[in-house]
C-alpha positions in Angstrom: 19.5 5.8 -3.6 21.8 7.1 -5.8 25.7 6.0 -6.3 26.3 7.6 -9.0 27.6 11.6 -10.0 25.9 11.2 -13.7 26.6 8.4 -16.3 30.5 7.9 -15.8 31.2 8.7 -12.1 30.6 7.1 -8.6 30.3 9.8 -5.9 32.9 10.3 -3.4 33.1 7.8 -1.2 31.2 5.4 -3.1 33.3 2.3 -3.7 31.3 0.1 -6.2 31.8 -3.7 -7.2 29.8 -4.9 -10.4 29.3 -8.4 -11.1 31.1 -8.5 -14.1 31.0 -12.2 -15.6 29.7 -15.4 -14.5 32.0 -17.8 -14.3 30.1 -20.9 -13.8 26.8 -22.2 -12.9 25.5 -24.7 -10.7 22.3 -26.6 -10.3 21.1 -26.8 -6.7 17.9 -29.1 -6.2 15.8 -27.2 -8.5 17.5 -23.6 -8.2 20.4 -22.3 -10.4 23.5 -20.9 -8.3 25.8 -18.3 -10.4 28.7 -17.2 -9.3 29.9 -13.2 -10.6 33.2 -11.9 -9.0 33.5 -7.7 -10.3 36.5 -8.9 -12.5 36.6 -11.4 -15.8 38.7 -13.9 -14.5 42.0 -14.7 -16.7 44.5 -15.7 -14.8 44.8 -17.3 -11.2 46.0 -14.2 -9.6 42.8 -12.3 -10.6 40.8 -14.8 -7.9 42.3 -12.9 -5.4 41.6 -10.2 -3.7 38.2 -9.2 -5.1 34.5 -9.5 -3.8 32.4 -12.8 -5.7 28.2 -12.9 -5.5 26.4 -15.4 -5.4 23.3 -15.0 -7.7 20.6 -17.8 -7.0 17.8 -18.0 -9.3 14.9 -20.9 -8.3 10.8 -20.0 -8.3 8.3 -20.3 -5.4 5.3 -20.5 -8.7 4.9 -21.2 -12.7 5.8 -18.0 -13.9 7.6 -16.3 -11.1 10.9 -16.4 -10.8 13.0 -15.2 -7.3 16.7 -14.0 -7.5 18.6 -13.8 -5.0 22.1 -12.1 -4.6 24.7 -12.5 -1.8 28.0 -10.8 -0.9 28.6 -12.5 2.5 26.3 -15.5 3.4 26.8 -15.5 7.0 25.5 -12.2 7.6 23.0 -12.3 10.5 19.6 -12.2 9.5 17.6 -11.4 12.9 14.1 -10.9 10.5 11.2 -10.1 10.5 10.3 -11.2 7.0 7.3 -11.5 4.7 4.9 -14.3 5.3 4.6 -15.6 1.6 2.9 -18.2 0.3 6.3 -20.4 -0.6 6.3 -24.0 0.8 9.2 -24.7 -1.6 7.6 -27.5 -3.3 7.7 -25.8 -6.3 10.7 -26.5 -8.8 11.7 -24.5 -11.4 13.8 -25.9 -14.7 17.3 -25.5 -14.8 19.9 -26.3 -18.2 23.1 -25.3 -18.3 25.4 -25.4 -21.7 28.8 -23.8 -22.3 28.2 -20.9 -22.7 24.7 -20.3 -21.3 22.8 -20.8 -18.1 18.7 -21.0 -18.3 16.1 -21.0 -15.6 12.5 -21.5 -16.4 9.3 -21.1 -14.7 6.2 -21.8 -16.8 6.6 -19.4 -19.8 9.0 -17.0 -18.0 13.0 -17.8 -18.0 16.3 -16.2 -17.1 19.0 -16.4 -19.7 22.4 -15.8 -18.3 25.8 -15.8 -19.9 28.7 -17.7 -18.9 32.1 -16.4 -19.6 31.4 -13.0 -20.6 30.4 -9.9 -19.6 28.0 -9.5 -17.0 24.2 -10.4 -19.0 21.0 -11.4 -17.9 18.0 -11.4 -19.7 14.4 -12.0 -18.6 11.7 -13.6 -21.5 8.4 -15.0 -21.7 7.4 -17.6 -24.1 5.0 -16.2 -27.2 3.1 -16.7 -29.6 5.4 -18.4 -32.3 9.1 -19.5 -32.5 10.4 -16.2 -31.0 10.1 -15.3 -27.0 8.9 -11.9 -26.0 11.6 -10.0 -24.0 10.6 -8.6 -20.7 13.9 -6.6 -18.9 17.2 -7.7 -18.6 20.5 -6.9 -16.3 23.7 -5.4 -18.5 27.2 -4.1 -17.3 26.9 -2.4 -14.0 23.7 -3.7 -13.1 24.1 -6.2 -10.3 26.1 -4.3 -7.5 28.4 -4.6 -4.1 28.3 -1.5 -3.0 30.6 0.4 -0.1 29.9 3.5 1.2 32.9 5.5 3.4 30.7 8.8 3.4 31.6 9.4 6.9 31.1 7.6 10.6 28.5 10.1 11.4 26.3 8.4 8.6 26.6 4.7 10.8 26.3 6.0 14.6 23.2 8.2 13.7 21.1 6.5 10.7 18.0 9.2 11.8 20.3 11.1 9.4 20.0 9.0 6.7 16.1 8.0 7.4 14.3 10.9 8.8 16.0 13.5 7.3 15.5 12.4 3.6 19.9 12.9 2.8 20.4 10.7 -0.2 24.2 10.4 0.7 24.4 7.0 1.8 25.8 6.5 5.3 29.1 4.4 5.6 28.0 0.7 5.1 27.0 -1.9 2.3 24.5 -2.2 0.0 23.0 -4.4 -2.8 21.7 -2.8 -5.5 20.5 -4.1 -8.8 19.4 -2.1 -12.0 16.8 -3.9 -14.7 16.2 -2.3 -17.9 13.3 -0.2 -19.1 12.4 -0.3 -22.6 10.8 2.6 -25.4 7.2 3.2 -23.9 7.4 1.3 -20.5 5.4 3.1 -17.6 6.3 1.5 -14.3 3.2 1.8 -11.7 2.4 0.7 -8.2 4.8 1.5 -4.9 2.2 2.0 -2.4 -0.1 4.8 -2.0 1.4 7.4 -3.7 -0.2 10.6 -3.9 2.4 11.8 -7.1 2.5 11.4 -10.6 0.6 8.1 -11.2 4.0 6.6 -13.7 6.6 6.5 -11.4 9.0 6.9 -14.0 11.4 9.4 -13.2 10.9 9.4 -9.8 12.9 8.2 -6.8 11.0 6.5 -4.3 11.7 5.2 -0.8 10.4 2.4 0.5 9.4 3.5 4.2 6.3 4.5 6.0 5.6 8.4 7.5 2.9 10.1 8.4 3.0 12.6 6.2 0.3 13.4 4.8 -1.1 13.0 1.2 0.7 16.3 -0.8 4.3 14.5 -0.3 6.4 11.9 -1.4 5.9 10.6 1.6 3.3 7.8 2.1 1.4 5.6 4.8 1.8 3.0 2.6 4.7 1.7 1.0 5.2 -1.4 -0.9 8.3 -2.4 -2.8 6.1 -4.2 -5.5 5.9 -2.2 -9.2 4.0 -3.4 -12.1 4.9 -2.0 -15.8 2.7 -2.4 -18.9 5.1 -4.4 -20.5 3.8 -7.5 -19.3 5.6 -8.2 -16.3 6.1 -7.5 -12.2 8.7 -7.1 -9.6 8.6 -7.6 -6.0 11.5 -6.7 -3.7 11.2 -9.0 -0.6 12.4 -7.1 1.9 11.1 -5.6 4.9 13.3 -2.4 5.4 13.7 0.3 3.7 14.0 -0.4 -0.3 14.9 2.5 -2.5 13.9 2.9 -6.0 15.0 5.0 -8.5 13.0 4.7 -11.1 14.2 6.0 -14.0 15.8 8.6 -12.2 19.3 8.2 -11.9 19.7 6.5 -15.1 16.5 6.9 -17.5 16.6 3.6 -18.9 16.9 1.6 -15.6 14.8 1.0 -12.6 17.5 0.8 -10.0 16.6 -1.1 -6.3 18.9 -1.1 -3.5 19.1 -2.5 -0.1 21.4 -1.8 3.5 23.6 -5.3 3.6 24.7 -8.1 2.2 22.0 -9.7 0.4 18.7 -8.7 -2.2 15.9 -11.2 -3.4 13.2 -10.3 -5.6 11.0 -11.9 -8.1 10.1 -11.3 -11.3 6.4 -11.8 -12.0 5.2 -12.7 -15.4 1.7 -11.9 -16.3 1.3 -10.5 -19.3 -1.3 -8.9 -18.5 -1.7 -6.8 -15.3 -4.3 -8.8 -13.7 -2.6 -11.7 -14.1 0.3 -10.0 -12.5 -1.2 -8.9 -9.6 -3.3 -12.5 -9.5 0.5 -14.0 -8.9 1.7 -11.6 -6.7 -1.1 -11.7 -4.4 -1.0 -15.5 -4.7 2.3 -15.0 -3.0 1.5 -12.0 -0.9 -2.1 -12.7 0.2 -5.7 -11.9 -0.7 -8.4 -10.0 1.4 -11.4 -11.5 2.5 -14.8 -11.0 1.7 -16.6 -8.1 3.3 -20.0 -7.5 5.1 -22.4 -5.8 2.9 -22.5 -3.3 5.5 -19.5 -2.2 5.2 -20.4 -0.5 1.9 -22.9 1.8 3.2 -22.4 5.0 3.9 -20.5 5.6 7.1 -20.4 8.8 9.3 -17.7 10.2 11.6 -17.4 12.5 14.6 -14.2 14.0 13.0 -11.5 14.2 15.2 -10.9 17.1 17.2 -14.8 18.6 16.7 -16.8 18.6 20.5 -19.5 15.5 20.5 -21.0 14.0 23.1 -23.8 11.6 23.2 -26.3 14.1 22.2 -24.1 15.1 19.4 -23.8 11.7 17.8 -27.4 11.3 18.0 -28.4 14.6 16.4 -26.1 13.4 13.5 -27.6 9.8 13.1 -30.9 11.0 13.2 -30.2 14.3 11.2 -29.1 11.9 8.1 -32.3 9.7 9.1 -35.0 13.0 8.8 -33.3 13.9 5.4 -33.7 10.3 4.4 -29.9 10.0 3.8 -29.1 6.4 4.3 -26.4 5.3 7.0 -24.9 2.0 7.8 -21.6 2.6 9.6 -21.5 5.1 12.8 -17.6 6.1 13.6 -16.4 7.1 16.7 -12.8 9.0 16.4 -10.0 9.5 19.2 -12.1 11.8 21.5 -14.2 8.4 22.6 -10.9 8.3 24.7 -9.7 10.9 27.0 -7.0 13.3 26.2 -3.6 12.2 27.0 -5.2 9.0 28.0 -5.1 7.1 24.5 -5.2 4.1 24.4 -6.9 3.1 27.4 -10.3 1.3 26.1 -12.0 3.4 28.5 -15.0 5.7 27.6 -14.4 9.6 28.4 -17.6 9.2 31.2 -17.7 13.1 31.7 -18.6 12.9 27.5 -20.3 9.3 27.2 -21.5 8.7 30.6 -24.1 5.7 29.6 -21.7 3.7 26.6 -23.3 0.7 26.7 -26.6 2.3 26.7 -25.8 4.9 23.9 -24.1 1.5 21.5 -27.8 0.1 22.0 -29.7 3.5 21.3 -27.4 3.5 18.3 -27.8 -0.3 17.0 -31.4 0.2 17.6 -31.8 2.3 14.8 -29.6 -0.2 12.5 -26.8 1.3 12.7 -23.1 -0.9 13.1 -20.7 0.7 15.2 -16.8 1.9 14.6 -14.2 2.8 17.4 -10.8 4.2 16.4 -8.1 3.1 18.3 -4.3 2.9 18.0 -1.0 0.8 19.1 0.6 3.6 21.0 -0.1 4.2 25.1 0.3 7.0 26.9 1.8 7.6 30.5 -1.7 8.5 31.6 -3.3 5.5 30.2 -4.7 3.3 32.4 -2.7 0.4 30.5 0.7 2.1 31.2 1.8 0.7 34.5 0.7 -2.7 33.5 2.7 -2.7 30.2 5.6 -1.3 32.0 6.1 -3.9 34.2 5.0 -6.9 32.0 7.3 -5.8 29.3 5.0 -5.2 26.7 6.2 -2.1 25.3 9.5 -1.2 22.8 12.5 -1.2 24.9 15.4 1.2 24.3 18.7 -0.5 24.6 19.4 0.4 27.8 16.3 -2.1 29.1 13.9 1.1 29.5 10.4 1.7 28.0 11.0 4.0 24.7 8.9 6.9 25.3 8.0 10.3 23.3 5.9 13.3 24.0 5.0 13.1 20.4 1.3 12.9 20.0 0.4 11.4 23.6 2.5 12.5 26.6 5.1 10.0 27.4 3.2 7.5 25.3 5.0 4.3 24.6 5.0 1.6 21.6 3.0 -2.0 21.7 5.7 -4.4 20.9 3.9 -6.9 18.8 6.5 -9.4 18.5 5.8 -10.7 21.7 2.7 -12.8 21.8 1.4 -11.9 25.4 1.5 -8.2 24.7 -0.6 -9.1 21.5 -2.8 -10.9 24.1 -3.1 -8.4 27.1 -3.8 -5.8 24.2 -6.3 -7.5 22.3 -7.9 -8.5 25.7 -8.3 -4.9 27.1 -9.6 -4.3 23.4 -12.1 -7.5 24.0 -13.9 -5.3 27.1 -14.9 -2.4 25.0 -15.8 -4.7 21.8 -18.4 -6.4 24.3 -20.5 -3.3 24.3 -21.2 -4.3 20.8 -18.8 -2.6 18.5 -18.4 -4.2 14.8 -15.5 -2.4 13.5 -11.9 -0.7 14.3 -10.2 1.9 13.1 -6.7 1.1 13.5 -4.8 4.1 13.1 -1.3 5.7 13.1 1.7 2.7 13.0 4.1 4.6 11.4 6.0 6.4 13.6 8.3 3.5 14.7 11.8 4.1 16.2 15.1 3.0 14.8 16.6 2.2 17.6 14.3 0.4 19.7 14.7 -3.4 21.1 11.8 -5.8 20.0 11.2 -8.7 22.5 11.9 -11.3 19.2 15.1 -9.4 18.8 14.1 -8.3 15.2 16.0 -5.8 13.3 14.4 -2.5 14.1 15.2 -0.5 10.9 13.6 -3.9 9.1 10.5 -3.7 11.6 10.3 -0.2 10.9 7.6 -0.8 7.8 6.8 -4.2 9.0 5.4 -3.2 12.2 2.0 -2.1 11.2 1.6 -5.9 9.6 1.5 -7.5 13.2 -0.6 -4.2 14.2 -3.4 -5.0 11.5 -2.7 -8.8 12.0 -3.5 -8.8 15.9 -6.4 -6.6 15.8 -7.8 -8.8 12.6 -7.0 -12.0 14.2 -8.5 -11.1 17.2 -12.1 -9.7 15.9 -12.3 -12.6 13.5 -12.4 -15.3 16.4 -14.5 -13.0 18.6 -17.0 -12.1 15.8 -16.6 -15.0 12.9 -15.0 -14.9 9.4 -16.6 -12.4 7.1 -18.3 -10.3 10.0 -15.4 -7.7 11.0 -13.6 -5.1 8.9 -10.1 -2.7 10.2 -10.5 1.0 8.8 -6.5 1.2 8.6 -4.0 4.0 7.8 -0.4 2.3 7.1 0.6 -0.8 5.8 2.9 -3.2 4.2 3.4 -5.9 1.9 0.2 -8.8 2.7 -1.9 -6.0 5.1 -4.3 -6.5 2.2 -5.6 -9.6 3.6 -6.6 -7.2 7.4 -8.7 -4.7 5.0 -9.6 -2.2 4.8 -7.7 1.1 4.1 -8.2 4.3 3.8 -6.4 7.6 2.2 -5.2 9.4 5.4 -4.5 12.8 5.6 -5.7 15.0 2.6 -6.7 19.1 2.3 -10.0 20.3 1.4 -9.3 20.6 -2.1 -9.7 20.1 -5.5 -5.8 19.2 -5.9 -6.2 16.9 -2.6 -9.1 15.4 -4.4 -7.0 14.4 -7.4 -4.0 13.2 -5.5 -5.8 11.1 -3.4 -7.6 9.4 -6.0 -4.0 8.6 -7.5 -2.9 7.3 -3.9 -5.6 4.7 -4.9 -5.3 4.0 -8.1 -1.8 2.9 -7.0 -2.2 1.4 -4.1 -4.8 -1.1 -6.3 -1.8 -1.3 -8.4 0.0 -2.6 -5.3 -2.5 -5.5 -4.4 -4.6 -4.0 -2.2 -8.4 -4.7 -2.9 -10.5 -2.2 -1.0 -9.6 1.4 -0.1 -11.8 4.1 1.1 -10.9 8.5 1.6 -12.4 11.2 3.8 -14.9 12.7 1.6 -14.5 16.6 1.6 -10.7 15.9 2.6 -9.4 15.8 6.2 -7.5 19.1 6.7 -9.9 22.2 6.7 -13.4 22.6 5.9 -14.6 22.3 2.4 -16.5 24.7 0.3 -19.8 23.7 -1.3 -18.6 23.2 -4.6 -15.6 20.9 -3.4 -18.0 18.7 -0.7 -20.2 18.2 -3.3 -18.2 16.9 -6.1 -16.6 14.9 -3.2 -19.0 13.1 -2.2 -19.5 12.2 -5.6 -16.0 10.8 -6.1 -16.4 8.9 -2.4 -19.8 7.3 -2.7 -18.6 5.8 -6.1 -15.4 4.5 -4.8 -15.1 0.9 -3.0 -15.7 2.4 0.7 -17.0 5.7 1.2 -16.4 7.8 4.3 -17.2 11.1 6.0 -14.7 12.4 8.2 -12.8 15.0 8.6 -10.0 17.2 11.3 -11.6 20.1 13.2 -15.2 20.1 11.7 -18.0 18.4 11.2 -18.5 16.2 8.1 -22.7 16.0 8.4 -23.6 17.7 4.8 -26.1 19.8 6.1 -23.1 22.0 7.6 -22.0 22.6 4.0 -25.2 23.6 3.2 -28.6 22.0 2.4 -28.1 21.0 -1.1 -24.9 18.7 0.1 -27.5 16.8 2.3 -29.5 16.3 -1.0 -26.4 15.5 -3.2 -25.7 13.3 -0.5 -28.5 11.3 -0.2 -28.8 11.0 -4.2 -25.4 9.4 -4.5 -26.1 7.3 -1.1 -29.0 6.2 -2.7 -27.2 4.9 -6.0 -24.8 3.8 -4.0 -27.3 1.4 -2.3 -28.2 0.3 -6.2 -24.8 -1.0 -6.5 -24.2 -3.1 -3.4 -25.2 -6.5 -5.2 -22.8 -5.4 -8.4 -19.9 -5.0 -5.8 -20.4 -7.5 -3.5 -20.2 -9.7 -6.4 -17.1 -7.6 -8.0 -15.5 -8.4 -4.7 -15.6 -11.9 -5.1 -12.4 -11.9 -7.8 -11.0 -9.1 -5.2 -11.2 -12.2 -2.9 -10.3 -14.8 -5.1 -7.5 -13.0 -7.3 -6.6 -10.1 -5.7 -8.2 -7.9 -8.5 -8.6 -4.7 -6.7 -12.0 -2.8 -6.5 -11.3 0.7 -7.8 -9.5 -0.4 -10.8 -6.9 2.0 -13.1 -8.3 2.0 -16.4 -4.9 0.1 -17.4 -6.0 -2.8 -15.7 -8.8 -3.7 -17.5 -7.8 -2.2 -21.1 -4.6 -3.2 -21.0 -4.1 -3.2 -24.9 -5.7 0.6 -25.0 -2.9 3.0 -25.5 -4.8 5.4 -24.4 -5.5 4.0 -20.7 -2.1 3.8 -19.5 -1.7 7.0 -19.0 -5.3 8.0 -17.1 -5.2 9.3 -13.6 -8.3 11.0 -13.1 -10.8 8.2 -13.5 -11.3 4.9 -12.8 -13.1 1.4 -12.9 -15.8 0.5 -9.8 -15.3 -3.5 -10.3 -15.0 -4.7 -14.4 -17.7 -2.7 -15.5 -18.7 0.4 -14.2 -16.5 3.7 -15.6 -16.6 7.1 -12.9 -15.2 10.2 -13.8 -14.9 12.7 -11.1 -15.4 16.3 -11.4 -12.5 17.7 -10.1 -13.4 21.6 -10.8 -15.8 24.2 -9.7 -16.6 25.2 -13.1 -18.4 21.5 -13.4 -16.2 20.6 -16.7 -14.9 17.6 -17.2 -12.4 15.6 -19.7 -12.4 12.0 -19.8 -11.7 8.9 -22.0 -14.5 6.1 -22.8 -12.7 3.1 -24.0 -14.3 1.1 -27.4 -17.9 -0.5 -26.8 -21.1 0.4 -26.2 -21.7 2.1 -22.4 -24.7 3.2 -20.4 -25.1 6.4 -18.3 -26.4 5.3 -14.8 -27.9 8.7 -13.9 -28.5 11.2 -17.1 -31.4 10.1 -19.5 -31.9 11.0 -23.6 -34.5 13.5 -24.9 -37.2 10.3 -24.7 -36.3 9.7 -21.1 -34.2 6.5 -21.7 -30.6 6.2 -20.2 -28.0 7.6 -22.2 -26.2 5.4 -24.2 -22.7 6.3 -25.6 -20.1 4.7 -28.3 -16.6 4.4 -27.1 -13.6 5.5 -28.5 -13.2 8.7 -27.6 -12.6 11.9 -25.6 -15.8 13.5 -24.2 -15.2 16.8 -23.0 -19.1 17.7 -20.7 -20.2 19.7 -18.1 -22.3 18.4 -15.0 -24.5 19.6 -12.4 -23.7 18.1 -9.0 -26.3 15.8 -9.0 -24.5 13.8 -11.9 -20.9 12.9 -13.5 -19.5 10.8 -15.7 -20.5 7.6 -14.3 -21.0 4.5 -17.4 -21.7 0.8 -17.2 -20.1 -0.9 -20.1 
């Protein structure tokens, strides 16, 4: 959000209060307590009068350091919060000398001032006598905001939330600026389907369905790396807003609605050794079934299928020999204006239980999509009426909308026996022998609704799709054992990388949509997620040849690969032949590379490494890498390059060393082998790419 009118003045109604010196320092059993009131102090009138924050500075792990500002400390704090990995054992080292206050975590410190002006600065030891500096906080940086823009901004915050006003509504805020030096690139955020460098750009913290061709996302996460060795991670549920170079072009500004703001710096230097420390704090994702890297094969969602349908698919891919490993079933399993009820549409699937056995028989595992909202019609409706089990509007009724499903109302999963009676009605249809769940939607959560743990609602707004994924998770791990189940999930938060996996939601059938949604996860790996998958072809429209082809490419070279799409059919025969051939050639490869991910996935797992990796990531000290977008890393040593053009050309960067084409061969019919270092500029059929192993 942005206080400012340019460099010199606030906007109207924006009354701002800078910490402007600290005046002393404490030490507080392993933590370091400043105290900054927005006015050098020099003489005893000037302690009156005048707002003070408290700035506390202690570290949850070696080389991590959490700051914490205050205005008022008895601000009511009704959660929900992250679940980090913090036991508080952890002490950081605190000195204090006349003039200077230092906290130290492993290599990384905080230097502050005393008695000055306002001065922070963040280091990390080097090599030598001299410390590398990171980003620091200078006059105006640490704020108190107040915002008298106007009552209407405080009785209706849909204003201010849903309707994308940057005029702040009358209230507090906390905002804090860090500095940006010559050449830093700041990455991560989420999903974000925009420029891949965030710089520039102001970004809000807050999940929407909205597609991939916004600045809105499914998946937001106030966590941002920058190649300049270091991490930050706002801890905060709501919404966050970042500008990020954008309202001054030498700052990353954060703010938050309130009276307090914690985050943590995160040293690395490099950026797998941030993203190791941050997901040590945030969480790590499991391992995953082998099967779950196979190809798998939708209905699409608003196409006609019935059993006969699905069959004609499976078996289609089977005659063409394209193999399959993951069947998916989309909403229509479910009756209109029925979802979710668990309950088979028996005029379309009269025989479920038979047809899941016809389809396992052939090898197949078995997806159901399903999602946290119930409509009037549902069978489930009544029940979770009048146990309570629903979102609540203040007057003690169910919250209800007609958007999507008629009447449909919200799972409240802050009470545990709605999470129960949900997951159990979700227990009768996982019987049948279904392996995986598509958990879908979770981001359409009101503002105003009342949560039986009596949780903020604009803070559960994001964090409501964490107890979504978590329930669902929970549940199929103790029905099916650790290892054996997988979610195929839409929105998320900070830690809904240990509930994987997810997948790209809503993208066009084109070669832009293509682009942007390969950016979406290139930056949500950036954001320590581990696995991520798309809809090959794109999910609005159907695609041309060309585009499906070149697709399916990109998607069975990615971590999961998917075909699914809105109103029609994703089998690639209905492209045309050659897509079933194209198809089953990269299916096929794809096969070749299971053992080489499955153990890639193992430092996923054990250090939060994602799968498809940004080039950045593992050539850090290339300075050609930070700034590549339209290809990628599968695991530490495969390079893919997709085609993102009908005319088949393609530009792309192959890093020093030597590197092996895994499909195109020399004139003796051995694989092509390349030196790196360089910009190759080629044009491929559609039964190749650019695909290397270094």
């Amino acid at each position: 959000m942005k206080f400012t009118n340019g460099y010199w003045l606030l906007k109207e109604g924006i009354e701002a209060h800078y910490a402007a010196t600290a005046i002393d320092a404490e030490k507080q059993d392993g933590a370091l307590v400043i105290h900054a009131p927005d006015k050098a102090i020099r003489e005893r009138f000037d302690v009156l009068n005048r707002p003070e924050l408290t700035v506390r500075y202690s570290s949850p792990a070696k080389n991590v350091i959490r700051v914490r500002i205050t205005h008022f400390g008895g601000h009511l704090d009704s959660g929900p919060h992250f679940e980090l990995s913090d036991d508080g054992s952890f002490k950081g080292e605190v000195s204090v000398a006349e003039n200077e206050a230092v906290f130290a975590s492993g290599d990384l410190e905080a230097r502050i001032k005393l008695g000055d002006i306002w001065d922070v600065r963040f280091s990390a030891k080097a090599a030598g006598a001299e410390r590398k500096p990171l980003t620091k906080c200078e006059t105006k940086s640490t704020g108190y905001i107040v915002s008298h823009r106007g009552a209407q901004y405080a009785e209706d915050p849909f204003l201010e939330f849903f309707e994308g006003d940057q005029r702040p509504y009358s209230g507090t805020y906390i905002k804090e600026e860090l500095s940006l030096g010559v050449g830093e690139y700041i990455y991560g955020l989420g999903e974000r389907f925009g420029p891949f460098i965030k710089n520039g750009q102001a970004i809000d913290i807050w999940n929407a369905d909205g597609g991939t061709a916004s600045d809105q996302a499914y998946i937001n996460i106030p966590f941002y790396l920058t190649n300049a060795g270091y991490g930050i991670f706002v801890n905060n549920t709501g919404k966050v807003q970042f500008e990020v170079a954008s309202e001054k072009t030498s700052r990353v500004q954060f703010s938050v609605a309130g009276e307090n703001l914690e985050y943590f710096v995160i040293y690395g230097p490099s950026p797998k050794q941030i993203l190791e420390r941050y997901t040590a704090l945030t969480g790590r994702p499991p391992l995953l079934d082998e099967s779950t890297y196979g190809l798998w094969l939708s209905t699409s969602f608003t196409t006609n299928y019935d059993e006969a349908t699905v069959m004609s698919f499976i078996d289609g891919m089977a005659n063409r020999g394209i193999p399959l490993s993951v069947f998916h079933f989309d909403c229509f399993w479910m009756k209109g204006f029925h979802w979710t009820d668990f309950c088979w549409d028996d005029a379309t699937f009269p025989d479920p239980a038979g047809m899941i056995k016809r389809i396992k028989a052939k090898g197949l595992k078995i997806s159901l999509w399903i999602n946290s909202y119930v409509g009037q019609r549902s069978r489930l409706f009544a029940e979770g009426r009048d146990k309570g089990y629903f979102l609540k509007k203040k007057d003690g009724s169910v919250y209800q909308t007609d958007l999507w499903q008629a009447g449909l109302a919200i799972v409240d999963f802050t009470n545990p026996a709605a999470c129960a009676w949900y997951t159990e009605k979700l227990g009768e249809v996982l019987d049948l022998g279904i392996d995986y769940i598509k958990t879908d939607f979770g981001e359409r959560i009101p503002l105003d609704a009342v949560y039986h743990s009596g949780a903020d609602p604009i803070a559960m707004h994001n964090y409501y799709t964490y107890l979504y994924g978590k329930t669902v998770f929970t549940y199929l791990e103790k029905k099916k054992g650790v290892g054996k189940v997988c979610l195929f999930a839409r929105s998320a938060t900070v830690g809904s990388q240990k509930f994987p996996l997810h997948w790209g939601g809503d993208c066009e059938s084109t070669f832009e949509a293509m682009a942007e949604t390969l950016r979406g996860g290139l930056s949500l790996g950036l954001s320590g997620f581990g696995f991520w998958s798309h809809d090959i072809g794109g999910f609005e429209g159907t695609p041309d040849a060309a585009l499906f082809k070149r697709w399916l490419a990109f998607g069975l070279l990615s971590s999961h690969s998917r075909l699914h799409g809105s109103n029609s059919y994703r089998v690639p025969w209905n492209v045309d032949e050659e897509s079933a051939v194209v198809c089953k050639f990269f299916a096929e490869l794809k096969q070749t590379l299971v053992p080489y991910l499955l153990e890639a996935q193992k430092e996923t797992h054990a250090k939060g490494i994602p799968m498809m990796r940004a080039m950045l990531l593992e050539f850090p000290d290339d300075p050609v890498c930070p700034f590549l977008d339209r290809q990628y890393m599968l695991g530490p040593d495969i390079l893919v390059a997709p085609v993102f053009s009908a005319d088949n050309e393609v530009e792309y960067y192959l890093p020093p060393g030597t590197w092996t084409h895994l499909i195109d061969k020399d004139a003796n019919g051995q694989p092509r082998v390349e030196t790196g270092g360089k910009w190759l500029r080629e044009s491929y059929g559609f039964f190749s790419l650019p695909v290397w192993r270094r």
